[in-house]
Steps between C-alpha positions, in 0.01 A plus 500: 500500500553528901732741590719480810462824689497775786212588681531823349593345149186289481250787630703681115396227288166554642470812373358401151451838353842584583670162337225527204648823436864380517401206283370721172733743537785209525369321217484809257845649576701205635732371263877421445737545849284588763602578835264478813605723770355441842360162365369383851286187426603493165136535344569755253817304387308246418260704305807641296641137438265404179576831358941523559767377396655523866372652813710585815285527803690688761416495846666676792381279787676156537175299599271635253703436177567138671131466460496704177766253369282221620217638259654540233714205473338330246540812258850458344532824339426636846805626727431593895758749643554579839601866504445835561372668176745807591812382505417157270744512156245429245703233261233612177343810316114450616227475240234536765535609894252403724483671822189491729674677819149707490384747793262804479726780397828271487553618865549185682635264256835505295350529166620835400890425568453127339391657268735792448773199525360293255451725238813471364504147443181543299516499102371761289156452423451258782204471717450581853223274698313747649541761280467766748247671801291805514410628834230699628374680789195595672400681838355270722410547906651241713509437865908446533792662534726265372578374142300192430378271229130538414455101572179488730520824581237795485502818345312713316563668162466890489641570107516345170853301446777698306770366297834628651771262372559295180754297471626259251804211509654488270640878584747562799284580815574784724491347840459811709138594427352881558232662352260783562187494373106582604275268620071570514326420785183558703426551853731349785797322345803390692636231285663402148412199357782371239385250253732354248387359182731221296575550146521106456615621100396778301159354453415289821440714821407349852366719798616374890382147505494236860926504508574774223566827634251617743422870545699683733341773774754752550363795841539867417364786681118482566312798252116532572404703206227437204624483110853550539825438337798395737838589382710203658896427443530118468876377569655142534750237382406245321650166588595695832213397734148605658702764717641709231124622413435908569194658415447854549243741436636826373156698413094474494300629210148517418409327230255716335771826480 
């Protein structure tokens, strides 16, 4: 099937490991009323089709569920929306959300508040598509002093990756994110490097992939020391934006005391 599409909707459904992903986890949990929130193209509404009784593909932008509408009009059990997820008055109980609003950390998407909103519409004991993210961290040196993406970018790593966050969907999400925690590292470091990990369900599990979620370089204070543990205070909002990230180192340890 040809899909009518963005630029930056086609250069998605190009990212095969991401919509292979999508597909198994759709085709295991997807079942019943199914709601797709943020439905864009409409690819993973047409996954959930087969599997639903009805699915309601919402999409916020007026010229993307035209085309989404334009996908999926041979699919009768299939119903485009145009609306915002946030204030949209869900007419059924949902056997299955779907919600792929994904960005390393939740920082610069609206996933956490869709989700937090569409919790409540959700019926017990159904299923969340992803399930949830785990994020990690690493120390990294980096020649920037801005926040950036690690898309074509250089860097190099300076400490194993940590697990700082785990979060799951099907709970409500605190938005407002800070944490202390310690990370190792060796020799100069002067970066973070954020990588987010999608729980696609319980089971499935996909690392960044082409248009999934690439790691994040966050800038903190330059350390030039060997076998060390930085003590950093991570802080931002998810949902709110690149410019709500803080990272601050509090302390320096050795490693070996």
């Amino acid at each position: 099937m040809k899909f009518l599409v963005t630029t930056y909707h086609h250069d998605l459904l190009k990212d095969y490991e991401r919509l292979s992903g999508f597909y198994e986890a759709i085709r295991e949990h997807a079942h019943g009323i199914v709601y797709d929130i943020g439905a864009g193209s409409g690819i993973l509404s047409y996954f959930a089709a087969p599997y639903s009784k009805t699915v309601f593909a919402i999409e916020k932008d007026e010229k993307i569920a035209s085309y989404a509408a334009s996908n999926l009009a041979n699919l009768p059990n299939v119903k485009v929306v145009h609306a915002d997820a946030l204030s949209y008055n869900f007419p059924l109980q949902a056997d299955t959300i779907i919600c792929e609003m994904l960005d390393t950390a939740l920082i610069d998407e609206e996933q956490a508040p869709i989700i937090n909103k569409c919790l409540k519409h959700l019926k017990e004991g159904g299923q969340m598509i992803p399930y949830g993210v785990i994020n990690g961290v690493e120390a990294i040196e980096m020649d920037s002093e801005t926040i950036r993406y690690d898309e074509n970018y250089e860097y190099k790593t300076k400490g194993r990756l940590i697990i700082y966050d785990n979060i799951r969907f099907k709970e409500k999400i605190n938005e407002k994110f800070k944490k202390t925690f310690k990370i190792p590292a060796n020799g100069k470091a002067n970066g973070l490097k954020i990588t987010t990990f999608t729980l696609l369900t319980e089971n499935i599990i996909a690392g960044p992939t082409q248009m999934m979620n690439p790691p994040l370089l966050i800038p903190i204070e330059e350390i030039k020391e060997e076998n060390y543990m930085i003590k950093v205070t991570l802080s931002y909002k998810m949902g709110g934006g690149l410019n709500t990230i803080k990272a601050k180192i509090k302390d320096i340890e050795d490693q070996n005391t």
